[in-house]
Every structure is written in structure tokens, then in C-alpha cells.
GUMIVEX-700647 format. One record per residue (C-alpha): x negated, y, z negated; residue in one letter. Coordinates in nm, 4 decimals. Last residue first. Example, Ala and Ser with C-alpha at 12.3 -4.5 7.8 and 13.67 -1.06 7.14 Angstrom:
BEGIN
ATOM         px         py         pz   residu
ATOM    -1.3670    -0.1060    -0.7140        S
ATOM    -1.2300    -0.4500    -0.7800        A
! end
This chain:
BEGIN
ATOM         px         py         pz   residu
ATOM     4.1872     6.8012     6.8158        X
ATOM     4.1024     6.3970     6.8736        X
ATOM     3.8167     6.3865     6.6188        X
ATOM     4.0959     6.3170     6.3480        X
ATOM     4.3958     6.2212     6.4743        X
ATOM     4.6739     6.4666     6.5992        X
ATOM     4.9393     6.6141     6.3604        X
ATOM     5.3102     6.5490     6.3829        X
ATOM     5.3889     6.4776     6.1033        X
ATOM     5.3837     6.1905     5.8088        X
ATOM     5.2579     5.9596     6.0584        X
ATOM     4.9300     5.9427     5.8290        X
ATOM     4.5743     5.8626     5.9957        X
ATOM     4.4180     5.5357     6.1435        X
ATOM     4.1476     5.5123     6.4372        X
ATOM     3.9530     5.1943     6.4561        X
ATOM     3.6321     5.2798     6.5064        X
ATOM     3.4984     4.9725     6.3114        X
ATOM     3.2040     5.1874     6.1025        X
ATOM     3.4292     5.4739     6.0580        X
ATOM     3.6932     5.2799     5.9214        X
ATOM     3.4764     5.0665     5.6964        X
ATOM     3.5162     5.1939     5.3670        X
ATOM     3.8830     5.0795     5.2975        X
ATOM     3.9120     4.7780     5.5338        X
ATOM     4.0128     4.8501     5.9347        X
ATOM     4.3367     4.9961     5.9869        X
ATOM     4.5065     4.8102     6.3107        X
ATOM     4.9019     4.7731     6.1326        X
ATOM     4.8873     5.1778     6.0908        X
ATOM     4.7371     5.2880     6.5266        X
ATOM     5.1506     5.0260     6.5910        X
ATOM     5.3274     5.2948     6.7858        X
ATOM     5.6125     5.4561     6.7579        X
ATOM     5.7170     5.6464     7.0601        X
ATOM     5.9612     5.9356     7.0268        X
ATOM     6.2650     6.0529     7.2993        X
ATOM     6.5205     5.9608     7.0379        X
ATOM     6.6678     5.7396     7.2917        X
ATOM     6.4405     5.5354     7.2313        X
ATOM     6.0659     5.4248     7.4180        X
ATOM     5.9289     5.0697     7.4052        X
ATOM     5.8345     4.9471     7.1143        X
ATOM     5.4163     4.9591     6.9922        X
ATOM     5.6341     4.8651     6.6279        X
ATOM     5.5737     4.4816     6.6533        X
ATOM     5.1883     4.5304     6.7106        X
ATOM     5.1175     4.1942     6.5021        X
ATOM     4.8008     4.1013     6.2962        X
ATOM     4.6402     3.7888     6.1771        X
ATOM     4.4327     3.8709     5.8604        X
ATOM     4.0643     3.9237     5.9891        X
ATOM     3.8339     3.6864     5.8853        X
ATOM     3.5408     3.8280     5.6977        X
ATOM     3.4656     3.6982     5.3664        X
ATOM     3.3860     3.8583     5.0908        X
ATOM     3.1025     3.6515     4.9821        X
ATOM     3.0168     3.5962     5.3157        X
ATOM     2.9211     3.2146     5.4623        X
ATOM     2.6580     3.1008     5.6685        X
ATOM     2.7245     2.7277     5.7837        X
ATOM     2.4587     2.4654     5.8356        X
ATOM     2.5088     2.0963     5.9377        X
ATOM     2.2603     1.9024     5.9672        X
ATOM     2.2474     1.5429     6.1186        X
ATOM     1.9802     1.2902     5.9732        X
ATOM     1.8050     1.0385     6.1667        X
ATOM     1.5221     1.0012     6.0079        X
ATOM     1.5799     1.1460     5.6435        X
ATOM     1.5730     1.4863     5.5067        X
ATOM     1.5038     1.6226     5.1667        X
ATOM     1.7259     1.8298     4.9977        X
ATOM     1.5098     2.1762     4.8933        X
ATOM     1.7945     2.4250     5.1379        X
ATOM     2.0806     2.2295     4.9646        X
ATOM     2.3002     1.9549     4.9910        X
ATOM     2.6600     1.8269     5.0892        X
ATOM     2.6706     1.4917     5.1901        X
ATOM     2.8601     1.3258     5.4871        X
ATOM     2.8714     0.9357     5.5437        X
ATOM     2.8632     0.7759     5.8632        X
ATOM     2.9596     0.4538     5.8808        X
ATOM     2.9160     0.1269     5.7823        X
ATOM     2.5781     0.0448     5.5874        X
ATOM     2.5371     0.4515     5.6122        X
ATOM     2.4010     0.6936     5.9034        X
ATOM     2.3384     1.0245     5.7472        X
ATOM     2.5353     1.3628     5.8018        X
ATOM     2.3778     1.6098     5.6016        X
ATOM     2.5777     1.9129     5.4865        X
ATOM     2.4361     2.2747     5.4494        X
ATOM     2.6283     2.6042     5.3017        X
ATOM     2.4122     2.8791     5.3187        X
ATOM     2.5022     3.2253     5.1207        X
ATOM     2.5218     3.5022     5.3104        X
ATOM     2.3153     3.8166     5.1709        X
ATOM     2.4752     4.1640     5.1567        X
ATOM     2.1646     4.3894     5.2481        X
ATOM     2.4030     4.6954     5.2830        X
ATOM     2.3599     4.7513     5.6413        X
ATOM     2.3859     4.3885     5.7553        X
ATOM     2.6705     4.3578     5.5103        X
ATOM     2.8716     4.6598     5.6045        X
ATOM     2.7459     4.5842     6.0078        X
ATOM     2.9514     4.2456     6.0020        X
ATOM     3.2525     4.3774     5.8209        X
ATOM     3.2495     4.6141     6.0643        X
ATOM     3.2099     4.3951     6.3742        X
ATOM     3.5159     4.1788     6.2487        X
ATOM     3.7484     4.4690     6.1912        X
ATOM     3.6158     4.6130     6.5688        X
ATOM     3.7250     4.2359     6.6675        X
ATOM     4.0867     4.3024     6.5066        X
ATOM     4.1364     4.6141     6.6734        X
ATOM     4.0183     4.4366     6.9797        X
ATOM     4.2715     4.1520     6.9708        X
ATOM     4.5763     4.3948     6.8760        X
ATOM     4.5018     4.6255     7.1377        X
ATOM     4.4925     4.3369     7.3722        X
ATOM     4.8197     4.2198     7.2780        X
ATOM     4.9734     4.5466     7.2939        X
ATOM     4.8032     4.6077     7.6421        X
ATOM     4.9693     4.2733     7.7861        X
ATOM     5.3400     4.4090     7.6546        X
ATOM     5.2431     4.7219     7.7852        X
ATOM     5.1746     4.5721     8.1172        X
ATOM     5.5203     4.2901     8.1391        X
ATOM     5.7429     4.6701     8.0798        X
ATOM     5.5918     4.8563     8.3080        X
ATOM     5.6511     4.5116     8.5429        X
ATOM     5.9925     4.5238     8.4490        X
ATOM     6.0474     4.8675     8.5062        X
ATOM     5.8860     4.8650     8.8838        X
ATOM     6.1775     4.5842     8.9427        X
ATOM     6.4688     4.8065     8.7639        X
ATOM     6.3244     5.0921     8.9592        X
ATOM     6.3275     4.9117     9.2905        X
ATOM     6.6628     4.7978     9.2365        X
ATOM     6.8224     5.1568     9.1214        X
ATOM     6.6101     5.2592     9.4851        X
ATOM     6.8078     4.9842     9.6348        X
ATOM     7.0958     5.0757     9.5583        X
ATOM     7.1194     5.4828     9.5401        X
ATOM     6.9820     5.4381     9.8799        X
ATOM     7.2326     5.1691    10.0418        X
ATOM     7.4801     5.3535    10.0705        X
ATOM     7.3294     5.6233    10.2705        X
ATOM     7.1728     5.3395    10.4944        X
ATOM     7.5185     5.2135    10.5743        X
ATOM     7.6670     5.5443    10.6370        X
ATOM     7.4097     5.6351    10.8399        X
ATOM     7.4413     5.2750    11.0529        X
ATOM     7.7933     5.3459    11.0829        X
ATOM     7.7271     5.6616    11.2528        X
ATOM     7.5202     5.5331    11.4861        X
ATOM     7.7819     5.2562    11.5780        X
ATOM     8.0097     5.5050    11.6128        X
ATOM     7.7772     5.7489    11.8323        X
ATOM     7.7137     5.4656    12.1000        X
ATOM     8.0988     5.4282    12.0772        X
ATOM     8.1703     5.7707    12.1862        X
ATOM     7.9271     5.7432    12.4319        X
ATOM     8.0559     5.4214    12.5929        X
ATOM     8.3894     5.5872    12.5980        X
ATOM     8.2402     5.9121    12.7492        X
ATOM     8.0724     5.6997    13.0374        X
ATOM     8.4066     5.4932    13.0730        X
ATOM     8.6376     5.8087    13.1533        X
ATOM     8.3967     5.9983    13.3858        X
ATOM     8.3899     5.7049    13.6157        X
ATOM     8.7452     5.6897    13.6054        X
ATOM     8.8046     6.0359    13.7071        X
ATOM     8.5218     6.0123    13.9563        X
ATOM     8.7388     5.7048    14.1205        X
ATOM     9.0620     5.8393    14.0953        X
ATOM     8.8478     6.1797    14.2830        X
ATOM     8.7222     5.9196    14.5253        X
ATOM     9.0746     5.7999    14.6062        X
ATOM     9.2386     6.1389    14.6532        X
ATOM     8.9125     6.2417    14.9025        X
ATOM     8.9862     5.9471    15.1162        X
ATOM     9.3828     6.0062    15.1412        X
ATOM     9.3157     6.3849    15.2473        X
ATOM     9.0922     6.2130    15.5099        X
ATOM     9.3627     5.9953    15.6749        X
ATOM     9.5639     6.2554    15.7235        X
ATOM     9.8839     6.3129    15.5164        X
ATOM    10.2716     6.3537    15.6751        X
ATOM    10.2470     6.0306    15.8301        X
ATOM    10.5272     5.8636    15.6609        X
ATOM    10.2900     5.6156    15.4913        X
ATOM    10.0178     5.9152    15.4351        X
ATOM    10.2634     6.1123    15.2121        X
ATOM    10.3066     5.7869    14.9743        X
ATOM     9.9522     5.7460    14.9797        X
ATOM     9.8942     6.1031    14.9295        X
ATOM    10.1512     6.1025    14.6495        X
ATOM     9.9745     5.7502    14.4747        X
ATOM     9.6709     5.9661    14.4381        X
ATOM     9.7987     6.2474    14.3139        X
ATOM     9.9527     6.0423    14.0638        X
ATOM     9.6033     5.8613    13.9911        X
ATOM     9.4146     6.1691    13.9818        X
ATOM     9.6527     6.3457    13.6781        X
ATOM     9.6074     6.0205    13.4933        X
ATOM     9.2271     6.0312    13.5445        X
ATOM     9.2385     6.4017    13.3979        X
ATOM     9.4440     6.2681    13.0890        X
ATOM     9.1426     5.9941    13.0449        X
ATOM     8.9276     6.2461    13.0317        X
ATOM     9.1108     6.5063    12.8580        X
ATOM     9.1297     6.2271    12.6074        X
ATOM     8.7894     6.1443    12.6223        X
ATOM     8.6302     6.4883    12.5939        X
ATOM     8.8358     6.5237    12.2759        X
ATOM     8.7276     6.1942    12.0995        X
ATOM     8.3692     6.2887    12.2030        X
ATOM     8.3978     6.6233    12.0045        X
ATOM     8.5742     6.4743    11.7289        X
ATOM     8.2696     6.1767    11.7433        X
ATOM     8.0209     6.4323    11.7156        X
ATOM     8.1089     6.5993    11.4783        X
ATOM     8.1472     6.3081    11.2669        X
ATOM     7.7873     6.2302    11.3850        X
ATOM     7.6613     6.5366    11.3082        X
ATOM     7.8144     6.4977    10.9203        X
ATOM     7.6679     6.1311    10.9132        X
ATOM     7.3579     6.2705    10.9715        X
ATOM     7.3727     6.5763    10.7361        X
ATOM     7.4173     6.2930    10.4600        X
ATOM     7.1194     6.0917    10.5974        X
ATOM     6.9111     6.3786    10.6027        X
ATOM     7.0375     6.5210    10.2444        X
ATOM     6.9798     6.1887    10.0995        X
ATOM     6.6340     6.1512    10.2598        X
ATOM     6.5218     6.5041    10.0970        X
ATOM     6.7107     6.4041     9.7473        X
ATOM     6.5003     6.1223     9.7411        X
ATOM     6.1960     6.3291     9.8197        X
ATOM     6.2706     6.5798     9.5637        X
ATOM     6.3146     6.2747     9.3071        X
ATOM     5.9952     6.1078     9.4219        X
ATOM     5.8329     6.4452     9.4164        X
ATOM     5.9561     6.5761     9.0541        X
ATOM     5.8897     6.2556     8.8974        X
ATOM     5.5215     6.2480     9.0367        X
ATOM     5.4903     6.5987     8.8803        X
ATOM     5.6387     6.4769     8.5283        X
ATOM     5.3928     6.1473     8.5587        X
ATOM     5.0940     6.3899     8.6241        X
ATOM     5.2235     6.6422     8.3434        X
ATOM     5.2506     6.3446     8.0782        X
ATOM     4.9388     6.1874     8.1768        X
ATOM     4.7792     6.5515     8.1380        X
ATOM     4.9288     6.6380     7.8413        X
ATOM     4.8125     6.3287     7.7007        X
ATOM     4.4433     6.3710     7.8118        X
ATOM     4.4437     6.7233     7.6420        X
ATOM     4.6067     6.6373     7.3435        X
ATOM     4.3242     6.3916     7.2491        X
ATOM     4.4218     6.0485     7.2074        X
ATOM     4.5139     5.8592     6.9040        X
ATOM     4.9174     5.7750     7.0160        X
ATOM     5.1275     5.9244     6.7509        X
ATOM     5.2058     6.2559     6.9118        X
ATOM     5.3102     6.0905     7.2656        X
ATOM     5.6382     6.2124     7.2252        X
ATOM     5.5412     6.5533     7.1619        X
ATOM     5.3943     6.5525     7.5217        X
ATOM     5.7034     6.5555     7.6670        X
ATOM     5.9394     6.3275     7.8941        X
ATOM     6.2148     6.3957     8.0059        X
ATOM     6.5258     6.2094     7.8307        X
ATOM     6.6466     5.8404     7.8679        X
ATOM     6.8771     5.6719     8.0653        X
ATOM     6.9274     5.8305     8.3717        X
ATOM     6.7788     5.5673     8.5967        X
ATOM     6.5041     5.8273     8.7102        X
ATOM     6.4237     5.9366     8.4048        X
ATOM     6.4196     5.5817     8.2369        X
ATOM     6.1409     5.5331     8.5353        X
ATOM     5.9417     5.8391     8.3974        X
ATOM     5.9622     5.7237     8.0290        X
ATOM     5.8098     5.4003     8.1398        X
ATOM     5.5128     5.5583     8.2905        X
ATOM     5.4968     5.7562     8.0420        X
ATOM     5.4470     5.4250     7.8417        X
ATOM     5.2204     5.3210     8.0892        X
ATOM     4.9881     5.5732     8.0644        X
ATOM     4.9714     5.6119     7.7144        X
ATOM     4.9164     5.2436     7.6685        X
ATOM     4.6146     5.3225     7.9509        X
ATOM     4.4868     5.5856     7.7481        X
ATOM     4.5334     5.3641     7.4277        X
ATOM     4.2904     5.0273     7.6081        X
ATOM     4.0580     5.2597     7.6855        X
ATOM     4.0055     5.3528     7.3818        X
ATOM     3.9422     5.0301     7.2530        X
ATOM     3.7816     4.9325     7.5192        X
ATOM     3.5206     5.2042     7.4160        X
ATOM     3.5097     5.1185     7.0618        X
ATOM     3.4752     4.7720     7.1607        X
ATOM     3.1204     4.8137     7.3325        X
ATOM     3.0036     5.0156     7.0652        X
ATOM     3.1249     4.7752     6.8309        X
ATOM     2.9202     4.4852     6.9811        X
ATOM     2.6002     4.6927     7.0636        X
ATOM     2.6238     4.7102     6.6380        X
ATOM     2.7975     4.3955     6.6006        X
ATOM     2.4938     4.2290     6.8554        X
ATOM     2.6485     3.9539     6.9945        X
ATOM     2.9239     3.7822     6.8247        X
ATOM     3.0161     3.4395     6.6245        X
ATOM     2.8187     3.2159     6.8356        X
ATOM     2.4491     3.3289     6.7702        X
ATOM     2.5276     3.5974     6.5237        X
ATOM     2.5624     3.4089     6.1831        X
ATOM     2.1501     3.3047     6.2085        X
ATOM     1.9399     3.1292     5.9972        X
ATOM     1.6178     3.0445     6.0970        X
ATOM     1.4516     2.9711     6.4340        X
ATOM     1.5092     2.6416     6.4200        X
ATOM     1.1505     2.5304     6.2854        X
ATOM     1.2720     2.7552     5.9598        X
ATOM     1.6010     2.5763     5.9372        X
ATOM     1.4026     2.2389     5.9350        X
ATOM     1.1949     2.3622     5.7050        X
ATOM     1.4752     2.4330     5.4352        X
ATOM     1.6560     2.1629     5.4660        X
ATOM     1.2813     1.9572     5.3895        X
ATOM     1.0422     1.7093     5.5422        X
ATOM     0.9170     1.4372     5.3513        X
ATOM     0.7416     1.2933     5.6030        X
ATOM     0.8093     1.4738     5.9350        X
ATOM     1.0834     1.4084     6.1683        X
ATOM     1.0800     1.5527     6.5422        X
ATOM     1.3653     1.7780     6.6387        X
ATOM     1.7269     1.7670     6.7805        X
ATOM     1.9145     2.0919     6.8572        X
ATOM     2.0404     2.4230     6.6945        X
ATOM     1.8008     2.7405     6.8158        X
ATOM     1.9170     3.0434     6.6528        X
ATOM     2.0587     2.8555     6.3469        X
ATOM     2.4517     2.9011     6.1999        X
ATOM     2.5757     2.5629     6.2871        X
ATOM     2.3834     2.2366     6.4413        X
ATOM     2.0521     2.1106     6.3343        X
ATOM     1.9315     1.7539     6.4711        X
ATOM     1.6706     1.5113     6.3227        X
ATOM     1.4461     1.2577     6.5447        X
ATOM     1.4128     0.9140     6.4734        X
ATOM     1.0494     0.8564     6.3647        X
ATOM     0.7506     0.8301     6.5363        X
ATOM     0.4332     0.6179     6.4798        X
ATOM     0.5746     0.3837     6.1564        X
ATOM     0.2831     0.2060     6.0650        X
ATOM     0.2137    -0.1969     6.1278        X
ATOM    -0.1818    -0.2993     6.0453        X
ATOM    -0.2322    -0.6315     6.0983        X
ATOM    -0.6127    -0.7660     5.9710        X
ATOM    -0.4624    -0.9659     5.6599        X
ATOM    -0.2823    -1.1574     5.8612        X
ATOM    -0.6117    -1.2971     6.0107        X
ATOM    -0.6159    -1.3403     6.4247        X
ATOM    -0.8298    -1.6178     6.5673        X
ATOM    -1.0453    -1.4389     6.8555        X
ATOM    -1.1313    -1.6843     7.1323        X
ATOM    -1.4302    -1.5119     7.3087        X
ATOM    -1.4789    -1.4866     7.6756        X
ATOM    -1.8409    -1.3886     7.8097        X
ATOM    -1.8772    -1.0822     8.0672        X
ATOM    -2.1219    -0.9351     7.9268        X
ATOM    -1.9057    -0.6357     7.8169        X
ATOM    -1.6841    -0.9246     7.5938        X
ATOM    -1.3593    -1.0871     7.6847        X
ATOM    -1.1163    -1.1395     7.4139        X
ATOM    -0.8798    -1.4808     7.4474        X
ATOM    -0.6209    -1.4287     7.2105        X
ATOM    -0.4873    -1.7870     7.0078        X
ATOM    -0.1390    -1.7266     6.8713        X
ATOM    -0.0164    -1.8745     6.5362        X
ATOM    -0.1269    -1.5942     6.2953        X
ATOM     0.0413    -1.3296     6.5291        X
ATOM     0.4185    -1.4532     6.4244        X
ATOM     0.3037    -1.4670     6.0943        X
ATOM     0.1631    -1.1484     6.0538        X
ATOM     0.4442    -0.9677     6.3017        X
ATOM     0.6390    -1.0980     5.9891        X
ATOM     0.4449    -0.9340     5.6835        X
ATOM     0.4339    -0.6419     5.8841        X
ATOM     0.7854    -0.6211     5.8873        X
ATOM     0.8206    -0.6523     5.5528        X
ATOM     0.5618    -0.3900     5.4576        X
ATOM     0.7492    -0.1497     5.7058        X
ATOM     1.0758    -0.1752     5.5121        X
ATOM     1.3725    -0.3948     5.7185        X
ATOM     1.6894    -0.2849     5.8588        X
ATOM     1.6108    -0.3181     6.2449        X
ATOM     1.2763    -0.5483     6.2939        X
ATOM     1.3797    -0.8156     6.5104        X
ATOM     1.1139    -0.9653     6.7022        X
ATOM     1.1181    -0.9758     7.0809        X
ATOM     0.7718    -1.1316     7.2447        X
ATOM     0.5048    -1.2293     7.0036        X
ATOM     0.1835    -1.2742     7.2436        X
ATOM     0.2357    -0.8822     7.2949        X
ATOM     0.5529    -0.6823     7.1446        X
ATOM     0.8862    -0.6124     7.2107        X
ATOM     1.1152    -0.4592     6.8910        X
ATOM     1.4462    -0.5393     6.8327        X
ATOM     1.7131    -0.3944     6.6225        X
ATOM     1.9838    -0.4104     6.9440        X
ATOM     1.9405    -0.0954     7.0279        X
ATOM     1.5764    -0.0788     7.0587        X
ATOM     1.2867    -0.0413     6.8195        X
ATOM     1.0385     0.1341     6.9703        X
ATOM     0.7026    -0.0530     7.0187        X
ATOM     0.3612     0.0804     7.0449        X
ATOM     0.0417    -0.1647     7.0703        X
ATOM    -0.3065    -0.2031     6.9554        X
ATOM    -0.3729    -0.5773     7.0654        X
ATOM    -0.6304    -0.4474     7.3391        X
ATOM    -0.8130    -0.2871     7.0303        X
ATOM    -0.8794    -0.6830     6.8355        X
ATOM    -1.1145    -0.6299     6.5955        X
ATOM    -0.8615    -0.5672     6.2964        X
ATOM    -0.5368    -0.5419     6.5321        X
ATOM    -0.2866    -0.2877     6.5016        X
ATOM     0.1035    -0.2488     6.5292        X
ATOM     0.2530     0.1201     6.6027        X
ATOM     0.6501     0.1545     6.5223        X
ATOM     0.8441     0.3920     6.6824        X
ATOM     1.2075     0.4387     6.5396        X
ATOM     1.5008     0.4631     6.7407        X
ATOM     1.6800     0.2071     6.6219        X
ATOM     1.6358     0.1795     6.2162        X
ATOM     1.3609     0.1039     6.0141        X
ATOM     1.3872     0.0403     5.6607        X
ATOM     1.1759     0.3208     5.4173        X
ATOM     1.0757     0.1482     5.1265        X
ATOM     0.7306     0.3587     5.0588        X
ATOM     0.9649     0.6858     4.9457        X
ATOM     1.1401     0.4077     4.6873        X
ATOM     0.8198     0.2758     4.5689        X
ATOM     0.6229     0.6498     4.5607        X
ATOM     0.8983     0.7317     4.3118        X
ATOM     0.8857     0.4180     4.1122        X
ATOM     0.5565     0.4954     4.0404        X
ATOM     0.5683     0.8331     3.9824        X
ATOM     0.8233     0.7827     3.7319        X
ATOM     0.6518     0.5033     3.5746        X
ATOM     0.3484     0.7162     3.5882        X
ATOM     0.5202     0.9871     3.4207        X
ATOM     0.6668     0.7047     3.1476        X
ATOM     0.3163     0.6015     3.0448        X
ATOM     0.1769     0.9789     3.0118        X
ATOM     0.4920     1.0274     2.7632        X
ATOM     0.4054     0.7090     2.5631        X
ATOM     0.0577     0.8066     2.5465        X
ATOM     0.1452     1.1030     2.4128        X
ATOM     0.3939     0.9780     2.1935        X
ATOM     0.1152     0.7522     2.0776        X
ATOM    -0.1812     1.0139     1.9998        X
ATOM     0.1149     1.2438     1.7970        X
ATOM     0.1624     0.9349     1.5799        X
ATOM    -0.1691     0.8241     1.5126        X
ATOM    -0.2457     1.2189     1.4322        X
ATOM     0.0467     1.2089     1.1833        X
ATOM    -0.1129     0.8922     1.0241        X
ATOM    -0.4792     1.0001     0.9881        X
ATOM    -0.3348     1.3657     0.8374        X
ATOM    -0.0950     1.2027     0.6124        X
ATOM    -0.3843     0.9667     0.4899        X
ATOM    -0.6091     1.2394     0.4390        X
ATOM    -0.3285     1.4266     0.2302        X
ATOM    -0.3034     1.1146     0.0003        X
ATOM     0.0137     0.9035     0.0099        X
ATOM    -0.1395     0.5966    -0.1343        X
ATOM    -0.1371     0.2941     0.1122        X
ATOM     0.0000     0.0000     0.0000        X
! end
């Protein structure tokens, strides 16, 4: 029994701090241990490369990928299935397979040698392995050659590096500029149509002329919508002066041709009473002639006047029926002018109508865009970081099986990444619709839908989306 002396308690607690040491140092070179087992028991899969060597034997030195059926093809062994196994393994079998066969080596003198192959002399290493593939948010996705040990995180890097712009959008400063401009375009020419509208309801009578207070609410300078508005206004007054031009001439038509027709009516009837008048005198002379009282001239010149008569008679009737028929034809076309000119503005309506309808949707897709592109620039311009988000697809004992990991996961052959740059805030546009970009009232005032395209607080002026209070009557800002 040891007396509990203060040399004693020194000897024992240094025992004890010398054995947990050990301890610990044992159980690091477990880990190790088992580590550098389970990196060593890599199984080969198809695609793989595997390089088999010969102690003393070069012409043996051979490359072999393993092919889709698990098989490998190598010299004095033939096929030799290799698929699923760890390198040491396989080894071990192109060993026995090799220890059997007799090579023949010729030496630089010329003599032959039979060369007994030892197991012990194979050397079987893994040349190339299956290749790795990046998809996603990366400038350059695509397959790539597998290192040892190789990282998430270097993989990205021999991509190119991350990279949200590659599919998503161009540029978002470029971008925006771009959009900003189509954007508007995209109002002049909803200005321009709805006038153009306006002008057409004109014409059919059912709406009011147009003004340039109507357009208030449309962000465009008052200069450019005056001068839609005046343009359409000017081209209303022609086409409706021009209308009014062909109604008049067909109108005064028809008038000349009623005159015309009186006048012809008359002709004929003093015609046809003159031919009367000949034909008595006619029938006289021949009555005269038959008792002899008449010549035979005076009888000649009573039958050619019947026959001038007559003559006379049939070219006015044709007349007056030539200027019938023209008539008619007036009448027809004066008819038909309200008609068809209510048809062609119904028609030229319709298609006003089919173009806004197209602009509205197109307003509505780049408003959202320049919402996109802001977002974008914000967190470009603010140093907002994305955070990666990176799955591994990797072939399992039956199918594939997805894992998420992180930049410091390491890879295996084969491996498919997946990498996804997400914002904190996020920036997918809520879905949007221009239901108030109506078609003109009968107030006379267009609504339009500038309030359902506001970008988010703090990025209007980066997105260029206009937006301002319909509270009156004022133009938007920038636009005075």
C-alpha cells in the first residue's frame, strides 16, 4: 500500500497524464488509419483507366479502360472483369491470371528469353479517372478531369467560378439600358395606338375627339403626345374631308344624272311625238299618191323623214338608258360608302385593338425584366453576396442518389454538380397583369396600368420603370 506522499501524487499524476497522451496519439493514428483505408478502397467503375505494369517486363506495360460491361482487355489475359472492385483486388487478380502465362522477351542481341512473371512484380494504378461535370450558376459548366481528392470548391474555380449571369441575363447594367429604351418605346407606340383608337371611335361616332389631356397618364413627355394626338387629329380631318369630298361627287352625280334623265325623258317624247306626226304624213302622201294627186318624189321624201323620225327616236332611248344605268351605278356606290367605310373601320379597329393588346403584354414583360435587372445591379452595387447552393449527383448500388453539400465536400469520379446562386432577398418578380391599360371610355380618359409596373422601394431609378401618383393630372418626373 502505497502511502499518499506528495512524491507519490506527483509520480502517479504524471503516469496518468503520460497515458492519456498516449491514448490520444493512439486514437489519431486510428483515425488516420482508417482514413487512408477508406480513401485507398476506391472500386472502379466504367469509365475508369486503369494502367497495369510489369517488374522487368516494359512491353507488358499496358492501359485498359474499363468498358461498359465492367471489363477490362488486357495482354496474355484477355477480358477480365474489374467493375466494382478496389485497385488492390484487382491487382491481386491480373496477378493470378499473369502468374500462369509464359512471355517470351527478346533481348538487343537478338536472343529470346522466357520471362516467368512474379505476382509480386504487378503494379495496377488507376491512370484516369471518370471525369466530373458542373452544371448551374458557373461560366463554363461541362465535364472535367478528376483529381485525387479534389474539392466543390476547385471544381467551381476550374469552371470559371461562380456566375448568376451566364443564363439568367447579360450584362444587367447593358441589360437595363437596353430595356429602358424598349421600354419607352414600347409607351410611345401604346400612345400611338391608343390615339389611334380614339381616332377610329371618331369616325364611328362613338367616342369624343381626342385631346392631349387624355393621354395625361401615359409617361411620355407632353411634347411627343401632343404631337401623336395632333398627327392622328390631322389624319382625322383628311380622311373625313376626303369622305365628305367623294360623298359630295357621288351625290352631285346622281343629281346630273337626274337631270339628265328629265332632259332625255323630254327629248324622247317630242321624239317619239315628232315620229307620230311623220307617220300620218306619211300615210296622207300614200293615200294622195294612190289617186295620183302626189308625185312619186313627195312620197320618197315622206318615207325618209318616218325614217329620220325613227332614227332619232331609238338613239335618245338608248341614251336615256345609257344614263339610267349610270345613274344606278351612283346610287349604288353612294350607298355603299357609309358601308363599307363603317366595315373598314370596324376591321382597322380590331386590329388597333389585337396591337395594344400585344403592347400590354410586352409592357408587362419588360417592366418586369427592368425589376429583375435592378434587383440584379442593387446587389452587384451593394456587395450583396449570393449564397451557393451545391448538390452532387453520385451513381449509387441502384440509382442515382442526390446529396446536398458544400464548397469543402469532396468529389468522387463520376460525380455530377449541381450549383445554384441564390439571393437573400430573392429576386423573382411577382407575376403582374396590365388589366387597367383598357381601351378608351366614354369619359374621354385612358387609364393605364405605369402603378401595377413599380419597381421595389429603392430601386426605381435603377430599373427605369417610371411610377408617380394619378392623383392629377401632372406629368412624370423627367417627362416636363
Amino acid at each position: 500500500m502505497l502511502s499518499s506522499t506528495p512524491h507519490n501524487r506527483f509520480a502517479v499524476a504524471m503516469f496518468g497524464h503520460r497515458r492519456n497522451r498516449y491514448i490520444g496519439s493512439s486514437l489519431i493514428a486510428v483515425s488516420l488509419m482508417v482514413s487512408a483505408h477508406a480513401k485507398a478502397e476506391y472500386r472502379v467503375s466504367v469509365g475508369d483507366v486503369l494502367e497495369v505494369t510489369v517488374a522487368g517486363v516494359p512491353e507488358l506495360r499496358h492501359r485498359a479502360p474499363v468498358q461498359m460491361d465492367g471489363n477490362i482487355s488486357l495482354p496474355l489475359v484477355g477480358l477480365l472483369q474489374v467493375a466494382g472492385l478496389p485497385v488492390q483486388q484487382i491487382r491481386v487478380k491480373i496477378g493470378a491470371a499473369l502468374t500462369s502465362k509464359v512471355f517470351r522477351q527478346r533481348t538487343p542481341d537478338g536472343r529470346e528469353v522466357v520471362v516467368v512473371i512474379d505476382a509480386d512484380g504487378i503494379t495496377t494504378t488507376v491512370a484516369e479517372y471518370r471525369p466530373v461535370y458542373v452544371n448551374g450558376d458557373v461560366s463554363k459548366p461541362g465535364e472535367y478531369t478528376y483529381r485525387p481528392s479534389m474539392t466543390a470548391r476547385q471544381l467551381v474555380a476550374i469552371a470559371g467560378g461562380y456566375d448568376v449571369m451566364r443564363i439568367k441575363m447579360n450584362n444587367p447594367y447593358l441589360e437595363s439600358a437596353d430595356l429602358r429604351s424598349e421600354y419607352g418605346s414600347l409607351w410611345t407606340e401604346f400612345a400611338k395606338e391608343q390615339s389611334h383608337m380614339w381616332r377610329i371611335k371618331s369616325e364611328l361616332g362613338e367616342a369624343a375627339q381626342i385631346s392631349p389631356v387624355a393621354l395625361t397618364d401615359v409617361p411620355l413627355a407632353r411634347s411627343a403626345i401632343s404631337e401623336i394626338v395632333n398627327a392622328e387629329a390631322e389624319y382625322l380631318k383628311v380622311k373625313q374631308k376626303d369622305h365628305q369630298q367623294e360623298k359630295s361627287f357621288l351625290e352631285r352625280g346622281v343629281r346630273q344624272a337626274d337631270e339628265e334623265v328629265r332632259v332625255l325623258s323630254e327629248q324622247q317624247k317630242r321624239e317619239e311625238e315628232g315620229f307620230q306626226s311623220d307617220l300620218e304624213e306619211l300615210q296622207k302622201a300614200q293615200e294622195l299618191f294612190a289617186r295620183g294627186n302626189l308625185t312619186s318624189p313627195r312620197l320618197s321624201d315622206a318615207r325618209r323623214a318616218v325614217l329620220l323620225s325613227s332614227t332619232r327616236k331609238l338613239q335618245t332611248s338608248a341614251q336615256l338608258m345609257q344614263v339610267k344605268k349610270q345613274q344606278d351605278e351612283l346610287v349604288r356606290k353612294l350607298t355603299k360608302l357609309d358601308d363599307q367605310r363603317r366595315l373598314d373601320l370596324f376591321r382597322e379597329l380590331q386590329d388597333t385593338s389585337l396591337r395594344l393588346n400585344q403592347i400590354r403584354e410586352r409592357l408587362q414583360s419588360v417592366g418586369e425584366k427592368l425589376q429583375y435587372t435592378a434587383m440584379v445591379r442593387s446587389q452587384l452595387a451593394g456587395g450583396g453576396g449570393s449564397k451557393p447552393s451545391i448538390a452532387i449527383i453520385r451513381k449509387g448500388e441502384k440509382a442515382p442518389e442526390r446529396m446536398t453539400a458544400n464548397e469543402d465536400t469532396e468529389l468522387q469520379p463520376g460525380d455530377s454538380i449541381e450549383v445554384t446562386l441564390r439571393y437573400e432577398d430573392g429576386l423573382e418578380a411577382p407575376s403582374r397583369k396590365l388589366s387597367n391599360l383598357d381601351t378608351p371610355g366614354a369619359t374621354g380618359r385612358i387609364v393605364t396600368a405605369v402603378d401595377s409596373l413599380q419597381p421595389a422601394a429603392g430601386d426605381a431609378a435603377a430599373s427605369g420603370v417610371t411610377s408617380y401618383s394619378h392623383a392629377d393630372n401632372s406629368p412624370p418626373p423627367g417627362r416636363k
